[in-house]
N, C-alpha and C positions, 0 to 999 in steps of 0.2 A: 145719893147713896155713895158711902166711902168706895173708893177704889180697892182691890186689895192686892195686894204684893205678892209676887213668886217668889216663892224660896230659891235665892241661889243655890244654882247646882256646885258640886265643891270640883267636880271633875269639868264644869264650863273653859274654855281657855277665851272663849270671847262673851261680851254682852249678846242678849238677842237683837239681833238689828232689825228696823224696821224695815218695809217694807221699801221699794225704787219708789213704786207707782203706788202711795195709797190706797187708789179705788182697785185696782189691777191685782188680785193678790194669784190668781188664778195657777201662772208661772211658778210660784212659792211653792205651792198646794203640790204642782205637778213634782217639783223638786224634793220638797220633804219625801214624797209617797216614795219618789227612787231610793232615796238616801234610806227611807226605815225598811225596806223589802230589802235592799243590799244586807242593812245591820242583823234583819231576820235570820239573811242565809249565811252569814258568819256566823251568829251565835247559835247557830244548830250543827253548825259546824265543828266539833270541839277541836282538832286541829289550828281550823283558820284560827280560834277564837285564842286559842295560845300561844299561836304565833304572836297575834296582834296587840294579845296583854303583854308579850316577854318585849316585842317593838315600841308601846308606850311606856313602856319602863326604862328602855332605855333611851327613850328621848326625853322623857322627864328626868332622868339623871346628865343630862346634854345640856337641857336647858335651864337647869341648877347650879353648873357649871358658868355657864353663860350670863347669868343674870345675878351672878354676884357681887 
């Protein structure tokens, strides 16, 4: 059975990497779950959550700059 491809995210800044440890993913697991409950309580946040759009705006105009 064919593989099938993720749609690049357009907002990605890295590829997904794999994992250190192959069989080990456990660490991963434990880290994603931080990283999406943090992103939860920003984006119920409407404050945090426009701060943090007006701050990737301005580093994606930094690094437009940068990478010309």
């Amino acid at each position: 059975m064919a593989e099938k491809k993720k749609k690049k995210s357009p907002n990605a800044l890295m590829e997904p990497q794999p994992a250190v440890w192959a069989g080990d993913n456990k660490w991963r697991a434990e880290e994603d779950h931080r990283t999406l409950t943090r992103a939860g309580e920003v984006m119920s946040d409407r404050e945090r959550m426009k701060a943090a759009k007006d701050h990737a705006k301005k580093m994606q105009k930094n690094m437009e700059k940068v990478c010309k």
